[in-house]
C-alpha positions as CSV (number, residue, x, y, z in Angstrom):
1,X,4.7,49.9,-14.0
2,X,1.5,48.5,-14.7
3,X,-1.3,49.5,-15.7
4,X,-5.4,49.4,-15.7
5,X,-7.6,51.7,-17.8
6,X,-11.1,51.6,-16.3
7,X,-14.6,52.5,-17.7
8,X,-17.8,53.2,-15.8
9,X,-19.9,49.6,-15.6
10,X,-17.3,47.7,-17.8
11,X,-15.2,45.4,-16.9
12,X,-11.6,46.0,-17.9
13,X,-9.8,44.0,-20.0
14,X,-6.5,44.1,-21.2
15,X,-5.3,44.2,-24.4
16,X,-2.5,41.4,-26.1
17,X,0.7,42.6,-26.9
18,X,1.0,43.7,-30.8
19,X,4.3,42.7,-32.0
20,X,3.7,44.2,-35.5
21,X,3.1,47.5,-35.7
22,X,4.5,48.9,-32.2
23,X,2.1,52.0,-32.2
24,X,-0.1,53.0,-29.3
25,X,-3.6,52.4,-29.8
26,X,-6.9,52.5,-27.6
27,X,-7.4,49.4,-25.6
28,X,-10.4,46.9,-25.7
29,X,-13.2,47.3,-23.6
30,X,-14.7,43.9,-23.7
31,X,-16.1,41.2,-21.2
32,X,-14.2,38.3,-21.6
33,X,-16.3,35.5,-22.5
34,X,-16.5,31.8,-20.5
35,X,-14.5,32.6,-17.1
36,X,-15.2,30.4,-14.8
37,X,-16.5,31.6,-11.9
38,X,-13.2,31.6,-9.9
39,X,-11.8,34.8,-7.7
40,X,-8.1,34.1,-9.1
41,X,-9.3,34.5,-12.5
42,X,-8.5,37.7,-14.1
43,X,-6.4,38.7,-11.4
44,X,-2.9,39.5,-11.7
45,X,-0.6,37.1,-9.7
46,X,3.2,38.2,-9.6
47,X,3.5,34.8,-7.4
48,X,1.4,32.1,-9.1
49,X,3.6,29.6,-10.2
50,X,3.2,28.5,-13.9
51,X,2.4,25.0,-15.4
52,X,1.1,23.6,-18.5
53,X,-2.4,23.9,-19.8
54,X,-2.7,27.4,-17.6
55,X,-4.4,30.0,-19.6
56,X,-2.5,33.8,-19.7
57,X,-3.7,37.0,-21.3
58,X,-1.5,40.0,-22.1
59,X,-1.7,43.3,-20.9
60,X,0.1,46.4,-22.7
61,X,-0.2,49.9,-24.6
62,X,0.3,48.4,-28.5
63,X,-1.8,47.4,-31.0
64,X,-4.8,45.0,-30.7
65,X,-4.9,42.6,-33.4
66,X,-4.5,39.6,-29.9
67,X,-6.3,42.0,-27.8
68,X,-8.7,39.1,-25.6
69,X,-7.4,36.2,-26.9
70,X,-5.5,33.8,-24.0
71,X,-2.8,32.1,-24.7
72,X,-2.4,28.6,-23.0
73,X,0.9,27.0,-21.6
74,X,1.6,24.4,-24.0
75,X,1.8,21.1,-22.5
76,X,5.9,20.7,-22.8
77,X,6.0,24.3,-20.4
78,X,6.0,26.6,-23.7
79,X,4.4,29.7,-24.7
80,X,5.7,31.1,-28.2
81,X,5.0,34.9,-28.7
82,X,6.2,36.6,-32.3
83,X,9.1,38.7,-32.1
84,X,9.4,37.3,-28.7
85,X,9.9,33.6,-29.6
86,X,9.4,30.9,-27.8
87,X,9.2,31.2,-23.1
88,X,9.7,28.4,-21.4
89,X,6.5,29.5,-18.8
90,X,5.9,26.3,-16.5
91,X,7.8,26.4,-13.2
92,X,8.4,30.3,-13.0
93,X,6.3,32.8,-12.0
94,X,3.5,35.3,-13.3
95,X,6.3,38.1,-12.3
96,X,9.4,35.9,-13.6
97,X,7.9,35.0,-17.3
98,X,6.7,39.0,-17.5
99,X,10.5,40.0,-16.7
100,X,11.7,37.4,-19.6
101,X,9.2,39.0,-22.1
102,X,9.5,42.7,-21.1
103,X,13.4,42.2,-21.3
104,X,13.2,40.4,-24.9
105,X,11.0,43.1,-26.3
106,X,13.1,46.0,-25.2
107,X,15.4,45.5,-28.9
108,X,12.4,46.4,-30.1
109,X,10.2,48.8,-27.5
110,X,11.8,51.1,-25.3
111,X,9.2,50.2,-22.5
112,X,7.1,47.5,-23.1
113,X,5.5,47.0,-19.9
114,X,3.8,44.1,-20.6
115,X,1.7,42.2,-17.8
116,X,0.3,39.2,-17.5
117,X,-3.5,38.2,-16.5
118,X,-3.9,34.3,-14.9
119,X,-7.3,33.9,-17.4
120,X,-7.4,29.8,-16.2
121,X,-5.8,27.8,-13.3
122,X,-5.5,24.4,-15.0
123,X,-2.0,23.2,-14.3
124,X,-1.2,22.4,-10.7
125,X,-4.0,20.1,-9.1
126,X,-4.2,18.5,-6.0
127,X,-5.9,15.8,-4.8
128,X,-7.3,15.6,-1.1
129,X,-9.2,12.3,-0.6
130,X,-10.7,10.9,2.9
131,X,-11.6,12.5,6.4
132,X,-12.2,15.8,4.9
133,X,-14.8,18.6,4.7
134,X,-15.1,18.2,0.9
135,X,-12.6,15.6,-0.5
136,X,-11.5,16.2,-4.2
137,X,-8.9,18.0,-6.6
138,X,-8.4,21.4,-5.6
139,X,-5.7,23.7,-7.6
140,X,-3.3,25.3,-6.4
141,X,-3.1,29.2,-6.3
142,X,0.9,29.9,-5.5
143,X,2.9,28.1,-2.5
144,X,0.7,26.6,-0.1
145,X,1.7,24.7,3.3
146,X,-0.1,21.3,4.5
147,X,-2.1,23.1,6.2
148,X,-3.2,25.5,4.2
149,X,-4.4,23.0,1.5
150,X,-6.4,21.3,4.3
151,X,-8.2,24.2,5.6
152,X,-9.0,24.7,1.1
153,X,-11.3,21.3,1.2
154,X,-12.9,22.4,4.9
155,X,-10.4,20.8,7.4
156,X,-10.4,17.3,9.3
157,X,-13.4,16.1,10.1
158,X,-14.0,14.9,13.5
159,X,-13.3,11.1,13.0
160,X,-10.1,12.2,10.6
161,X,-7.0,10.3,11.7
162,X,-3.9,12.8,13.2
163,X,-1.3,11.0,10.2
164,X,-2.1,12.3,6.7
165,X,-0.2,10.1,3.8
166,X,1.2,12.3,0.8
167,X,2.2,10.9,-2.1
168,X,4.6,13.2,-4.6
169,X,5.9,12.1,-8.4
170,X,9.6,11.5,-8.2
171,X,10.1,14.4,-10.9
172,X,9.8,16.6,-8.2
173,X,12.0,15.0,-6.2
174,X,11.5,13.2,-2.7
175,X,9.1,14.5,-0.3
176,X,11.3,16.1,2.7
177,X,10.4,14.5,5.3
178,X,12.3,11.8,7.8
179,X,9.4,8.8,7.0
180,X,9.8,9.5,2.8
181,X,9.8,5.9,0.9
182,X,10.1,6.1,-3.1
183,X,8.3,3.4,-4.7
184,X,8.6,3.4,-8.2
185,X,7.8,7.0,-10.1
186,X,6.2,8.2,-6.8
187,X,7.6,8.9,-2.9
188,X,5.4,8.8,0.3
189,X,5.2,10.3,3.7
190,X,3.3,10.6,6.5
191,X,2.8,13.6,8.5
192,X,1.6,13.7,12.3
193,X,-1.5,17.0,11.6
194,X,-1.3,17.1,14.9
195,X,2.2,17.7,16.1
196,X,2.3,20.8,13.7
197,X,-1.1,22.3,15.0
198,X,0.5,22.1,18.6
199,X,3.8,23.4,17.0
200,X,5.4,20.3,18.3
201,X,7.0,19.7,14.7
202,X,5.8,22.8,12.7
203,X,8.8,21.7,10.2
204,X,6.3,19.0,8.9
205,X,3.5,21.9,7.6
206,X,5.4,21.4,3.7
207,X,4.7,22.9,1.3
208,X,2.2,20.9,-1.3
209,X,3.5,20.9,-5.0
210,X,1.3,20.2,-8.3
211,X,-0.1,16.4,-8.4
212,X,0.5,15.8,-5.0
213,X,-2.3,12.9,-3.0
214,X,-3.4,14.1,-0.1
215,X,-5.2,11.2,1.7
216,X,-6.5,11.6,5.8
217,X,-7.6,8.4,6.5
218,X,-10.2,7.6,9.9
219,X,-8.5,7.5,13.3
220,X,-8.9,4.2,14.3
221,X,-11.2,4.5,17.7
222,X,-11.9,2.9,20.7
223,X,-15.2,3.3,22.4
224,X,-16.2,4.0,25.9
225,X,-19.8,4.0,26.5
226,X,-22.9,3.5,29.0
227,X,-25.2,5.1,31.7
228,X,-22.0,4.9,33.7
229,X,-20.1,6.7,32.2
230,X,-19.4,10.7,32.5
231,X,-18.5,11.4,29.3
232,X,-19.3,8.6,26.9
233,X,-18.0,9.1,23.1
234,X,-15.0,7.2,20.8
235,X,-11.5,8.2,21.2
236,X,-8.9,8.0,18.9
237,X,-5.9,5.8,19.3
238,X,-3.5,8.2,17.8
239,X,-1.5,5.7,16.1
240,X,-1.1,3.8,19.0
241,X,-2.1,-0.4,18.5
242,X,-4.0,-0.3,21.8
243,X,-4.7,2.1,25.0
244,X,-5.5,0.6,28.7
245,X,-9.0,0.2,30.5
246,X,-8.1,2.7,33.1
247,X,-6.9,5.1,30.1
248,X,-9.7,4.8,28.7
249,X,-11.6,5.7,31.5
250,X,-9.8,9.1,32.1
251,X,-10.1,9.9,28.7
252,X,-13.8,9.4,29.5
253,X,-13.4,11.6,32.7
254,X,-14.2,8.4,34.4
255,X,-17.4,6.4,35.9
256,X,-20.5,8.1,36.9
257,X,-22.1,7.9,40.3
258,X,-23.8,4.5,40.8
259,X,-22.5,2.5,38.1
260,X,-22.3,-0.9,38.0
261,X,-18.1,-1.6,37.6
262,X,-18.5,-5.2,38.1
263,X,-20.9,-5.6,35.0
264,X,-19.0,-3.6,32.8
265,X,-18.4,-5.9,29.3
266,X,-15.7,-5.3,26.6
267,X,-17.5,-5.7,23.0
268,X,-14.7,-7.0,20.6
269,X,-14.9,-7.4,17.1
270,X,-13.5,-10.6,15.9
271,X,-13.0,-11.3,12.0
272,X,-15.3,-12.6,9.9
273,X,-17.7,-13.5,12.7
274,X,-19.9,-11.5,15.2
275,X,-18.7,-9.3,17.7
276,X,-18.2,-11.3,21.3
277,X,-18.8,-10.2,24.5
278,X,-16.1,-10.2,27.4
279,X,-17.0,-9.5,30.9
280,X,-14.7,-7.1,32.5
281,X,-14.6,-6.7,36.3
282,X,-13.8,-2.6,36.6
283,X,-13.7,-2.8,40.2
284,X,-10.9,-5.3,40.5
285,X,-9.3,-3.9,37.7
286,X,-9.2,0.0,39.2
287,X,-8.4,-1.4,42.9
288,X,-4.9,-3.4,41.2
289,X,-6.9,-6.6,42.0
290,X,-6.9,-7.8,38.3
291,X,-4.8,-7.3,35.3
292,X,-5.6,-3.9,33.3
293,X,-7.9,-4.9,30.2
294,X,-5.9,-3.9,26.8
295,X,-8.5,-1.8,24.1
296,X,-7.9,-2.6,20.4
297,X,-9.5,-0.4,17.7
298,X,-13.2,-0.7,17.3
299,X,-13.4,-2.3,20.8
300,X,-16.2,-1.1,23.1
301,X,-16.1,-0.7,26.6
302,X,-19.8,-0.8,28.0
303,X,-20.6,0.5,32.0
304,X,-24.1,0.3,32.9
305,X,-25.8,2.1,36.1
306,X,-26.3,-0.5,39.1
307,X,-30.0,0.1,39.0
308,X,-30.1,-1.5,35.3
309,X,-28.2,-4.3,36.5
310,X,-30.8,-7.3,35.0
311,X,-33.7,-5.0,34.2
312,X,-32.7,-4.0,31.2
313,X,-29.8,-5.7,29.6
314,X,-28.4,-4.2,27.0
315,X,-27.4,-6.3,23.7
316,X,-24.4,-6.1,21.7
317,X,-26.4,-4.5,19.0
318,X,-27.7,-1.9,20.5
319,X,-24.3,-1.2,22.5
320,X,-22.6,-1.1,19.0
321,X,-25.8,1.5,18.3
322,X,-25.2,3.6,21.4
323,X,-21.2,3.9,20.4
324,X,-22.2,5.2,17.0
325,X,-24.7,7.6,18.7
326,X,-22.3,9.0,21.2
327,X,-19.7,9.5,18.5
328,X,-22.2,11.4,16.3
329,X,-23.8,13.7,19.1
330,X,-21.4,14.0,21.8
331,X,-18.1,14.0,19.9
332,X,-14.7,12.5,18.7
333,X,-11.8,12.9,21.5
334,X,-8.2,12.7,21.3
């Protein structure tokens, strides 16, 4: 049973486990000093899975003499405890080391009840890089899915791609997933983010292990813009090399009333020159009369209103500027 002696206004600490003399004594009342401010710390966390450079306090009825002073996972796993000896920590959890040490001690205390305090979360970082509320290295706090970790750095942003990459060290064996390659010490996968939010393949949301690389890379997007269109923005390709015209369109919840579909333009980038212009006769193309128009990544498809039709013609530049815009205030779409 464990245990937690309160005072009025101060914080409770617990006291280190005495292996000398085994008497009861008062416990320490003290602040620890230099927490970071994180809500894990101080808590006890029967779950929290263990790993080197992880800070522990211990918590019992004996003597003081290491009353508030943490003892850190060495960097081989180990703790080493008089009387106790030495605990191989890393790997088990908070509840699974206090069972080890509460059963060694009992040749010498009838009930220990020891219990141990998570002081510092050092050992099991993450890193989330890319499309992401805030990229970075996050730690782990006990077993977390995919999607868990990516709701920790503030989700997918809008122009996030739907396949995440993880990479894993070999030590911990493969990745288990169907797309896993092992290169060297480390194996890779990719995920669809989107087939598990739909619960198409909700097998996917693994769980994310210490030293795992998270990266969400940009969804590669076409654009569909102009005074006629409905619903102008960029939509992703989701993993697809190209979509149709006429897809695009209905993704776009189609033309507007009065626009121009025999001045539509494609606006196509070409490498390591400028973008070029392609006229694209809508009309024909909706009415079967001409061969659907293909749309590669960054491609634009531009549909002006009849009425502008040579009164105000638009240049690439500022058609490249309106697909930016009507990404940014109107909206990514899948």
């Amino acid at each position: 049973m464990h245990w937690q002696t309160k005072f009025a206004g101060i914080a409770t600490v617990g006291v280190g486990i005495c292996f000398g003399a085994l008497i009861p004594v008062a416990l320490a009342v003290v602040q620890t000093p230099g927490l970071p401010n994180n809500p894990s710390v101080g808590r006890h966390l029967p779950q929290y899975v263990l790993g080197p450079n992880d800070e522990i306090n211990f918590m019992s009825i004996v003597a003081p003499e290491v009353a508030n002073k943490p003892v850190r996972v060495s960097t081989s796993g180990d703790i080493n405890l008089p009387m106790v000896g030495r605990v191989h920590a890393a790997g088990k959890s908070v509840e699974q080391v206090e069972t080890e040490i509460n059963e060694r001690l009992k040749t010498y205390v009838k009930e220990p009840d020891v219990a141990i305090s998570v002081t510092q979360l050092k050992s099991q970082p993450i890193s989330v890089l890319g499309a992401v509320g805030s990229p970075g290295v996050v730690q782990l706090e006990g077993m977390k899915t995919l999607v868990e970790v990516l709701s920790m750095v503030g989700g997918l942003k809008p122009d996030a791609g739907s396949r995440v990459k993880i990479t894993r060290r070999t030590d911990w064996g493969p990745i288990p997933l169907p797309s896993v390659q092992v290169y060297g010490e480390n194996s890779t996968a990719e995920v669809d983010v989107r087939s598990i939010e739909d619960g198409t393949n909700p097998e996917q949301n693994i769980q994310i292990l210490p030293y795992d690389v998270i990266n969400v890379p940009r969804a590669e997007l076409v654009y569909v813009i102009g005074e006629g269109i409905k619903q102008p923005g960029g939509f992703a390709l989701n993993n697809r090399i190209e979509i149709s015209v006429i897809e695009a369109l209905a993704r776009a919840h189609g033309t507007a009333l009065g626009a121009s579909l025999k001045d539509a333009k494609l606006i196509h980038p070409v490498p390591g020159a400028k973008r070029v212009e392609i006229p694209v006769n809508l009309k024909d193309v909706l009415a079967g009369k001409s061969k659907d128009v293909l749309l590669q990544a960054d491609d634009i498809l531009y549909v002006p209103l009849s009425e502008l039709k040579g009164t105000a013609r638009k240049s690439i530049d500022s058609i490249i500027n309106m697909a930016v815009g009507a990404v940014v205030y109107r909206g990514l779409y899948y």
